[in-house]
KEKE-3310 file (N, C-alpha, C; in steps of 0.2 Angstrom, whole numbers, plus 5000, padded with zeros to 4 digits):
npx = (5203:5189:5174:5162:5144:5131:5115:5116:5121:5135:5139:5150:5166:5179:5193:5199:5204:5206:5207:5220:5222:5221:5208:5199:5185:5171:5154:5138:5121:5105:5111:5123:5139:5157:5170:5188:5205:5221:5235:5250:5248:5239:5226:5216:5199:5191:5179:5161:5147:5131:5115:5121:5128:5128:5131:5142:5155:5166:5164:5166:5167:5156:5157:5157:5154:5149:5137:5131:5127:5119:5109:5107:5101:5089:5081:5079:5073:5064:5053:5054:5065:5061:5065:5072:5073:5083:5098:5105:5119:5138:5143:5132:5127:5138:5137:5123:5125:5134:5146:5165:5168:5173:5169:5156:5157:5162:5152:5142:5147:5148:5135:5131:5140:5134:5123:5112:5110:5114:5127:5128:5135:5141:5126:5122:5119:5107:5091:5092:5083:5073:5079:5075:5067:5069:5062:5068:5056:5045:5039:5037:5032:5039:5032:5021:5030:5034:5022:5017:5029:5024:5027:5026:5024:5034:5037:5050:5049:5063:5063:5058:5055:5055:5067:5082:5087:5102:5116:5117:5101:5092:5097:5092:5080:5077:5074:5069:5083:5081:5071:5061:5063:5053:5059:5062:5066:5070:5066:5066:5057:5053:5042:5045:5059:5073:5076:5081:5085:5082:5082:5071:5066:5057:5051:5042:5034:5026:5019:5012:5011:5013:5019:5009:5005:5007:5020:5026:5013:5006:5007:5018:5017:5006:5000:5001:4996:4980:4979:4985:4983:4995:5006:5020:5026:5037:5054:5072:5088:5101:5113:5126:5138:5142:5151:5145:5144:5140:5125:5117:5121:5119:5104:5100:5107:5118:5137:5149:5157:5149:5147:5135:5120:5117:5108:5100:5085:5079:5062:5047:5034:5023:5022:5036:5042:5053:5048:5053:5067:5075:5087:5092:5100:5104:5101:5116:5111:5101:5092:5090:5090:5083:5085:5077:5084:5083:5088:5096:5089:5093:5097)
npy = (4791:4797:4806:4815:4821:4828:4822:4818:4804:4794:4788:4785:4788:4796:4796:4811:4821:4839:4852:4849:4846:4836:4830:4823:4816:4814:4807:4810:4807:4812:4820:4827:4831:4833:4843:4839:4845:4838:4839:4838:4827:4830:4833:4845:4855:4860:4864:4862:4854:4856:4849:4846:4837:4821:4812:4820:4821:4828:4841:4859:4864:4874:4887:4887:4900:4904:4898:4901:4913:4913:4908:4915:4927:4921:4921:4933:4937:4928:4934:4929:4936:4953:4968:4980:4970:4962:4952:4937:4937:4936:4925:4919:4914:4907:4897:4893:4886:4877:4883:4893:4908:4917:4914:4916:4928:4934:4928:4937:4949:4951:4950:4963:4973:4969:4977:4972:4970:4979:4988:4993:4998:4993:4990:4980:4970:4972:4970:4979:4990:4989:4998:5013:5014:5024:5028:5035:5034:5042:5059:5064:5071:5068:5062:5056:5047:5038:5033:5026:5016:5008:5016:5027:5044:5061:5074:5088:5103:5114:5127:5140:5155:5170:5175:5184:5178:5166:5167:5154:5150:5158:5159:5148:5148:5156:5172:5188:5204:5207:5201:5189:5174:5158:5149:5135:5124:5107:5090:5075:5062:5044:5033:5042:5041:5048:5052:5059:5077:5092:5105:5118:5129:5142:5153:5169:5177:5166:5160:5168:5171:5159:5154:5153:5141:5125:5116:5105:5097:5098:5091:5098:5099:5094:5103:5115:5112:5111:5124:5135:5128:5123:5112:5100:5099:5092:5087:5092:5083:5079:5070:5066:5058:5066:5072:5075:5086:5094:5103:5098:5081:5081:5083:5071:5060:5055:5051:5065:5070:5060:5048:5053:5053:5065:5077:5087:5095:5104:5107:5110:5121:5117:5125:5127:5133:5137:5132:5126:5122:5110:5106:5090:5080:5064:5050:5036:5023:5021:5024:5021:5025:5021:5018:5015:5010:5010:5004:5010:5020:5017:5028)
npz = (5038:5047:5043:5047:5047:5052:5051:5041:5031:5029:5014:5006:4996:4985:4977:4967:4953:4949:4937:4940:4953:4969:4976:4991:4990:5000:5000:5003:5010:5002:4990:4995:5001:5001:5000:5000:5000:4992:5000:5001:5004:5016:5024:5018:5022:5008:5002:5005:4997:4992:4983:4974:4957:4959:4948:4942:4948:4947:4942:4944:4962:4974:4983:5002:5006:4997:4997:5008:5009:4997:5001:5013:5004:4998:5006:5010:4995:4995:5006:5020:5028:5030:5025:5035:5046:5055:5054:5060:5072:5064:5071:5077:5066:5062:5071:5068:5054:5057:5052:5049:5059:5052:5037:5037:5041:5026:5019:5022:5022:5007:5003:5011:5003:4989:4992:4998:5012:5029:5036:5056:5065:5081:5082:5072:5060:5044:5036:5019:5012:4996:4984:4976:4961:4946:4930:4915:4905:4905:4911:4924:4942:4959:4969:4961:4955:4968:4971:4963:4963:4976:4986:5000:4999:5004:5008:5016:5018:5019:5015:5004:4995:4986:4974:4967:4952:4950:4937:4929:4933:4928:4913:4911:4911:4904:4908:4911:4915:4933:4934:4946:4955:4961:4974:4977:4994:4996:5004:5001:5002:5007:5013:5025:5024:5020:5003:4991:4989:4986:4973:4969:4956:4949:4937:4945:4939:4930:4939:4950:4967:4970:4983:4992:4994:5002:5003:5009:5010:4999:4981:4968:4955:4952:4959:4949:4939:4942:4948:4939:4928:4922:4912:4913:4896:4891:4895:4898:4903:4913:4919:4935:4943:4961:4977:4993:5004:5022:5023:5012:5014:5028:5026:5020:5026:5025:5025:5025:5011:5004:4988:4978:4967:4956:4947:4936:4929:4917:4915:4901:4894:4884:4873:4871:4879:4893:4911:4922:4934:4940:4952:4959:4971:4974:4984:4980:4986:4988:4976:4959:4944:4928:4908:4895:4882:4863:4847:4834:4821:4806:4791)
capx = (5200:5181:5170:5154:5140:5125:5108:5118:5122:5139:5138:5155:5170:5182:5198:5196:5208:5202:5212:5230:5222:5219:5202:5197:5176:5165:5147:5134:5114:5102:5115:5124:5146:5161:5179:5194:5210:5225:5242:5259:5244:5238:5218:5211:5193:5190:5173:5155:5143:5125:5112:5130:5126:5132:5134:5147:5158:5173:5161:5167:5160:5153:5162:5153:5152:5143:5130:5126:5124:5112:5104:5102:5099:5083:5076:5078:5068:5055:5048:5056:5066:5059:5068:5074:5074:5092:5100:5109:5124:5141:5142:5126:5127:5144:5133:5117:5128:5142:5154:5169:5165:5178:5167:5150:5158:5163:5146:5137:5150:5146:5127:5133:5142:5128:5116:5105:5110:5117:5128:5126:5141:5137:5120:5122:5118:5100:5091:5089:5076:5074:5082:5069:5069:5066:5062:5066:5053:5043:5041:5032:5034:5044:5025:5018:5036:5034:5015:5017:5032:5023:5031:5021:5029:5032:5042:5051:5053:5068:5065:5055:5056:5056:5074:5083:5092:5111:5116:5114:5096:5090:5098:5090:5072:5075:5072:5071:5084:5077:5064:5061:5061:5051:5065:5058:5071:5068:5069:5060:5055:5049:5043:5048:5066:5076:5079:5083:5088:5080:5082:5066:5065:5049:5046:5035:5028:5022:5014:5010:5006:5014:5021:5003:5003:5015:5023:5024:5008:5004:5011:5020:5015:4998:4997:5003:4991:4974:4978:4988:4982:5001:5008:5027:5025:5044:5060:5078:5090:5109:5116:5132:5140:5146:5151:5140:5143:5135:5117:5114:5124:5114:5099:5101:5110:5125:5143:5152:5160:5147:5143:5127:5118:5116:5103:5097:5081:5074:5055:5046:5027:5019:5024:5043:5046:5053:5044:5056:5074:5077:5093:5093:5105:5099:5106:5114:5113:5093:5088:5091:5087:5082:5083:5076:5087:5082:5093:5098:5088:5094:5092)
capy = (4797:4796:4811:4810:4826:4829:4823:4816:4796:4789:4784:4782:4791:4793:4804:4814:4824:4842:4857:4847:4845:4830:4830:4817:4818:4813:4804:4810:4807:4820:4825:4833:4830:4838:4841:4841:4846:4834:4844:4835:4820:4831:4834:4852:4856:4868:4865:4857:4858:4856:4847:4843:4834:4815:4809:4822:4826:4831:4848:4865:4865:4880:4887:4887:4908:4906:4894:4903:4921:4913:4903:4923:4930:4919:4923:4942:4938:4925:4940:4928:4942:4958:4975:4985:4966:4961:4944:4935:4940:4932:4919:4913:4912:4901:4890:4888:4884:4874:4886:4896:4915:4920:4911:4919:4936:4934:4927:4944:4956:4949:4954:4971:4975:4971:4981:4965:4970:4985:4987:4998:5000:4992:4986:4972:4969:4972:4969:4986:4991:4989:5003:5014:5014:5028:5027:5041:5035:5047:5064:5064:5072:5064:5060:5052:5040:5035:5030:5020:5010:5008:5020:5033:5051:5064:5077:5091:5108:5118:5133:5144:5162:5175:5179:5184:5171:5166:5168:5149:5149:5167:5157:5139:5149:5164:5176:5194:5207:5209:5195:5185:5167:5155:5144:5128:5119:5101:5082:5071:5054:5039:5028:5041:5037:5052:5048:5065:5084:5097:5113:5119:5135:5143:5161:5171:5177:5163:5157:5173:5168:5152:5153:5152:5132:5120:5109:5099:5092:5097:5090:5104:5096:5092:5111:5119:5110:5113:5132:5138:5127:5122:5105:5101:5094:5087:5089:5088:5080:5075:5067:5063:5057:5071:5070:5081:5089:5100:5103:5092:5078:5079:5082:5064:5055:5051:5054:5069:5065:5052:5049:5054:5054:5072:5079:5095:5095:5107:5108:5116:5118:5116:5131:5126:5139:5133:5133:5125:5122:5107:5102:5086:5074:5057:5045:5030:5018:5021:5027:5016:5025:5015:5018:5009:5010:5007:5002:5019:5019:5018:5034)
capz = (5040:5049:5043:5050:5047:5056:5048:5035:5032:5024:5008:5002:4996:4982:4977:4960:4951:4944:4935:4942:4961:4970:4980:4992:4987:5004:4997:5009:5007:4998:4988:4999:4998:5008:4996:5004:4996:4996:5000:5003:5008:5020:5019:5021:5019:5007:5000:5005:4993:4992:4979:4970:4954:4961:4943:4940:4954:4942:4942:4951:4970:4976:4992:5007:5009:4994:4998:5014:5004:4992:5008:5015:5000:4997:5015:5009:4993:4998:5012:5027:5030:5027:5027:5043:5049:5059:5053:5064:5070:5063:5076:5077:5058:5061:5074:5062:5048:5056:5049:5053:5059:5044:5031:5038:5039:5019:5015:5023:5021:5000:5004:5011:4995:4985:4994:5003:5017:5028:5045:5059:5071:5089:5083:5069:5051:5046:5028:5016:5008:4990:4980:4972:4952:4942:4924:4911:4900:4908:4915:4932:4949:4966:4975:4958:4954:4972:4975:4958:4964:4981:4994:5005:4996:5008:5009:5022:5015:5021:5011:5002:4996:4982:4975:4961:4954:4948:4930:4927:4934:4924:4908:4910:4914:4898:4913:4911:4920:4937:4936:4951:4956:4968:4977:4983:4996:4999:5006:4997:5006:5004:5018:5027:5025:5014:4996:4990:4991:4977:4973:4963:4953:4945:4937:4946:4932:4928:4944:4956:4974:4972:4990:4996:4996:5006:4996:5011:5010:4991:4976:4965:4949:4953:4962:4943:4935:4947:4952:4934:4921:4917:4915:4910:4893:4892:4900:4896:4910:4913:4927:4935:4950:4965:4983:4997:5011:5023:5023:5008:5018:5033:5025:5016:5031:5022:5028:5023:5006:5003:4982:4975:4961:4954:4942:4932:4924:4913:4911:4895:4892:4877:4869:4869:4884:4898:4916:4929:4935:4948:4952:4963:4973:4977:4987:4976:4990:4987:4972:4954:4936:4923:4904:4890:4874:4855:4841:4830:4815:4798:4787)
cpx = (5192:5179:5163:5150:5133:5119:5110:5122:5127:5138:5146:5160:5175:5188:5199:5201:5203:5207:5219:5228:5218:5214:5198:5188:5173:5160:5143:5128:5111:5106:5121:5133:5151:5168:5182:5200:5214:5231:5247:5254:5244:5232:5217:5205:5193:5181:5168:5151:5134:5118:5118:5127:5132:5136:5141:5153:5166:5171:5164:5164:5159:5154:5156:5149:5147:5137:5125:5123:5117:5107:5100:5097:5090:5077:5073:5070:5063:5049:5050:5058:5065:5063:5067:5075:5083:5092:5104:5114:5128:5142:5137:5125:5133:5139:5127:5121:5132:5150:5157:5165:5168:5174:5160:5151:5158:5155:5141:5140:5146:5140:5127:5136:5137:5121:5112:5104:5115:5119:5126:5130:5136:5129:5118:5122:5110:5100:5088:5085:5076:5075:5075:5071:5065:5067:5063:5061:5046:5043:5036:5037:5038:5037:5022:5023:5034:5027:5015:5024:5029:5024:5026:5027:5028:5039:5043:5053:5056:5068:5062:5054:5057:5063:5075:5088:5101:5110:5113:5106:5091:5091:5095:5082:5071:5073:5076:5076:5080:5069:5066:5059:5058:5058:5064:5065:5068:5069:5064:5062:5053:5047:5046:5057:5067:5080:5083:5084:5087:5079:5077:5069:5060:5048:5039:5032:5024:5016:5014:5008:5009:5017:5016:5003:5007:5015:5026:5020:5006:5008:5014:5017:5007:4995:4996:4999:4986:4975:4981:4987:4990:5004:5016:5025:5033:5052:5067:5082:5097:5110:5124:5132:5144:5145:5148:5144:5139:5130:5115:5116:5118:5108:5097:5104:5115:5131:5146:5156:5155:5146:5136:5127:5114:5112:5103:5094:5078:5065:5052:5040:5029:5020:5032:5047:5047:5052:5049:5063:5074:5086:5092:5098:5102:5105:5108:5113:5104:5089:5092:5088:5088:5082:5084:5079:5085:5088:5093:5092:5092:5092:5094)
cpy = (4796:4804:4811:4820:4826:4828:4819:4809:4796:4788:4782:4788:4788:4799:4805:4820:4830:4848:4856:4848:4839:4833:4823:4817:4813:4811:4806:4809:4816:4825:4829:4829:4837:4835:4844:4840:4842:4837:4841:4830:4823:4832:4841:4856:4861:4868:4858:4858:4852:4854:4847:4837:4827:4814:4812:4826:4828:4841:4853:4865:4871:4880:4889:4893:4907:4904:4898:4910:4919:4909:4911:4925:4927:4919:4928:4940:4934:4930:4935:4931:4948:4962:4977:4976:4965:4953:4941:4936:4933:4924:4916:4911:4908:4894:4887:4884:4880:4877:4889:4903:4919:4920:4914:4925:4937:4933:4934:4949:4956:4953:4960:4976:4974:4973:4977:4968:4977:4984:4995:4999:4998:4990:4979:4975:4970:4973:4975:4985:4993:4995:5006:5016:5019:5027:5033:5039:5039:5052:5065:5066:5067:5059:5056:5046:5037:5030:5024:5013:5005:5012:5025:5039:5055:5069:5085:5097:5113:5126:5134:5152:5164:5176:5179:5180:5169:5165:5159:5150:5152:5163:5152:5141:5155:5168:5185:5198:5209:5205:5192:5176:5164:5150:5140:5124:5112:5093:5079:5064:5048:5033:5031:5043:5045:5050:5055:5073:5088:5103:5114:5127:5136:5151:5164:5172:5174:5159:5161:5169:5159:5150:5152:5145:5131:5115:5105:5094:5093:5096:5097:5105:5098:5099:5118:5118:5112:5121:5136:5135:5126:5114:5103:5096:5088:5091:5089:5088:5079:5076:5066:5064:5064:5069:5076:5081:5093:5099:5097:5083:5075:5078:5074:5059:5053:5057:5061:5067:5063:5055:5049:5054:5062:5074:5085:5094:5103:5107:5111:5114:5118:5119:5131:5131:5136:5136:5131:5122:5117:5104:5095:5080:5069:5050:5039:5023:5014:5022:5023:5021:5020:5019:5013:5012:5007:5007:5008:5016:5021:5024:5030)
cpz = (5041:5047:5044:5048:5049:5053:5041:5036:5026:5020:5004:5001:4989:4981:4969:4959:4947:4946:4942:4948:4964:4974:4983:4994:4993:5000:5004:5007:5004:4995:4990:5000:5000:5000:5000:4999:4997:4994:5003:5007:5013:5020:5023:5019:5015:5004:5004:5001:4993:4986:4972:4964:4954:4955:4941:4943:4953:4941:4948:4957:4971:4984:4997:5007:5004:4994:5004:5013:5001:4996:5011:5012:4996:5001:5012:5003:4993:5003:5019:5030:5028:5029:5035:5047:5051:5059:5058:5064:5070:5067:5079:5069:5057:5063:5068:5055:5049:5050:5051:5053:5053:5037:5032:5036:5030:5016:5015:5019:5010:5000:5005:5003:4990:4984:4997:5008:5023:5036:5048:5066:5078:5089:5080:5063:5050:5037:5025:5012:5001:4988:4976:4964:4950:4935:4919:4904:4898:4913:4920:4936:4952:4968:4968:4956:4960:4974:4969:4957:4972:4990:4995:5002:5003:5006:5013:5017:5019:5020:5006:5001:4988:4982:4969:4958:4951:4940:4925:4927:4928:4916:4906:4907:4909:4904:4910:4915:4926:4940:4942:4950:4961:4970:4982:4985:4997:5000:5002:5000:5004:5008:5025:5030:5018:5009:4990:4993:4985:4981:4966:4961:4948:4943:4940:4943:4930:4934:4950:4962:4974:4980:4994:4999:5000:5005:5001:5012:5004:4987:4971:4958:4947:4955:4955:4941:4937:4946:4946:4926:4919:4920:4913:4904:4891:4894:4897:4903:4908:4920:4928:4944:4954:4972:4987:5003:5013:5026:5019:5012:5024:5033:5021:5019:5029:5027:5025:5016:5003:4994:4982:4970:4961:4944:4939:4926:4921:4910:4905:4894:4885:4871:4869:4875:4891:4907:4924:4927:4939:4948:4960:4966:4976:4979:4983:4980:4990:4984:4965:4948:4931:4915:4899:4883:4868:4851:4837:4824:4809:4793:4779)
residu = (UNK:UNK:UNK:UNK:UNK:UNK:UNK:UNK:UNK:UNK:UNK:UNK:UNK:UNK:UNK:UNK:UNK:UNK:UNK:UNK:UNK:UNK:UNK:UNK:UNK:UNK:UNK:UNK:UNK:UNK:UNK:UNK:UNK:UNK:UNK:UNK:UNK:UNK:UNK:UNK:UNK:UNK:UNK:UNK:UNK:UNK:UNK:UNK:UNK:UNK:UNK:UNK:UNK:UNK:UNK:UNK:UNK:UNK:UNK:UNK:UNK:UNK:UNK:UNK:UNK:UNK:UNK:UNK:UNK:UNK:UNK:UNK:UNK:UNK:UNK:UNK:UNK:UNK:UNK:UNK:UNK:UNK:UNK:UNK:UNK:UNK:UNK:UNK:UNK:UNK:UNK:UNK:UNK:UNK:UNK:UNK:UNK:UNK:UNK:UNK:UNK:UNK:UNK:UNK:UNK:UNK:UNK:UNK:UNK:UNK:UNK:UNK:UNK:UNK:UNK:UNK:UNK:UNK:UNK:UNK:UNK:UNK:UNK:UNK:UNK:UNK:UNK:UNK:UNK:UNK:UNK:UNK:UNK:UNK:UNK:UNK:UNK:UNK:UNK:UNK:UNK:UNK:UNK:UNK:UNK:UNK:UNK:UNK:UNK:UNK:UNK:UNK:UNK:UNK:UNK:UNK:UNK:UNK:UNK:UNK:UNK:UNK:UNK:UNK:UNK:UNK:UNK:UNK:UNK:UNK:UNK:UNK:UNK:UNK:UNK:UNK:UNK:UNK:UNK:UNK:UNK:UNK:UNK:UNK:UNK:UNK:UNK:UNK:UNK:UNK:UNK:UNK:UNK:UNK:UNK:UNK:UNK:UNK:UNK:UNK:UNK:UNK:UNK:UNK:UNK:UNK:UNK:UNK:UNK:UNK:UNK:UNK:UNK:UNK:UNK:UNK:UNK:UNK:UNK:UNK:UNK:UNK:UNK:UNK:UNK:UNK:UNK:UNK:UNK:UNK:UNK:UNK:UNK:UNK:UNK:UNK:UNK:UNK:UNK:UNK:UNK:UNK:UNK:UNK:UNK:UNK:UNK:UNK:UNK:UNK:UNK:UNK:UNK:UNK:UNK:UNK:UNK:UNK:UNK:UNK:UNK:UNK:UNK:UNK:UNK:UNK:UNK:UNK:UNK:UNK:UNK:UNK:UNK:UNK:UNK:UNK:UNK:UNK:UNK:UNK:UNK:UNK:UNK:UNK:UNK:UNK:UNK:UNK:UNK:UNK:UNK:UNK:UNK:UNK:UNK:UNK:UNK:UNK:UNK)
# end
């Protein structure tokens, strides 16, 4: 059997037994080594592999799809390929790589699954944009988590208005009978590109004329603290997975059904009284929390 490969010079060949299967092991220069299976002495390629340690070619090969993933995947994070970019499609990714269209697909579709890279019906494959991370080691706004991971904040408000609010709400916020709330609707962005859906709540009592601003060019945080003298000293929080429809849906670009990451914080100054309500859904496709855990102490 002649096997010849492109840019790559014969060196030899030997056949090699590994976990109870024959293998007849190709020797190419720089490394570089093609295994072919032997089945009823018939040969069928299944592996090439790539900076292959010569001395020990009894070692696992690395199948093709995944050489050419982590061939992408190093584009992505060297900056060759930058976000919103468009990879080749499967068949020029067969041609440049000499491989089948089967083996490319597996390589990308791999990428797609773990978020590298994203499709788009009738347009291609194109590379996603890193996931934003939030930290609960601290309690900060949307517009100050963004600017300190690097993203442009921005955000689209849907909705604003005095109301009186639902039993949860009235309960979270200690609110009197007949008290009122401000009711801030919103997108919250990054780049841009929608990364959330919040529902604020604020006693009016405690911040009259609060509908004067536009909490889409002011921050909320940063507007409480300046015009009210009030700042959230800590919050409590729980999350859990749920599927959107609807408004929040669209307002988020995802499919109907699509899972989310769902929120409900509680704020409270200083004085242990609590100031604000948000419930928020965040895309999980775009949004990452992080928490740092310690070891329990010992009493």
């Amino acid at each position: 059997m002649i096997i010849q490969r492109q840019n790559q010079a014969y060196r030899g060949s030997s056949i090699i037994t590994f976990r109870k299967k024959r293998y007849f092991f190709v020797h190419f220069g720089g490394g570089v080594a093609l295994m072919v299976e032997i089945l009823y002495n018939t040969c069928m390629v299944v592996y090439t592999t790539g900076g292959i340690d010569m001395a020990h070619p009894e070692r696992p090969p690395v199948p093709i799809y995944y050489q050419i993933k982590q061939d992408i995947l190093e584009k992505i994070l060297s900056g060759e390929l930058n976000p919103e970019d468009k990879i080749p499609s499967e068949e020029k990714l067969a041609q440049q790589y000499s491989i089948s269209r089967m083996t490319a697909r597996h390589a990308v579709t791999e990428l797609v699954n773990d978020g590298h890279l994203y499709r788009v019906h009738g347009k291609g494959t194109f590379v996603s944009r890193p996931r934003v991370e939030k930290s609960f080691a601290y309690l900060t706004g949307f517009a100050t988590d963004m600017v300190n991971k690097g993203y442009r904040p921005s955000s689209k408000v849907l909705h604003m208005a005095r109301i009186r609010p639902d039993r949860e709400v009235a309960g979270a916020l200690h609110m009197k009978p007949r008290e009122e709330v401000y009711e801030i609707v919103r997108i919250r962005m990054a780049n841009e590109k929608p990364l959330a859906y919040q529902k604020t709540y604020l006693p009016v009592r405690l911040f009259p004329d609060l509908d004067r601003f536009d909490f889409a060019q002011n921050s909320l945080y940063q507007t409480l603290a300046d015009e009210y003298g009030t700042e959230p000293e800590y919050a409590q929080q729980r999350m859990d997975g749920r599927n959107v429809r609807g408004e929040i849906a669209r307002s988020l670009g995802v499919k109907e059904g699509a899972a989310v990451l769902f929120a409900e914080r509680v704020a409270f100054m200083d004085n242990g009284k609590p100031m604000e309500i948000v419930y928020s859904w965040y895309r999980g496709d775009k949004f990452v929390f992080e928490v740092t855990l310690y070891k329990e102490q010992k009493r």
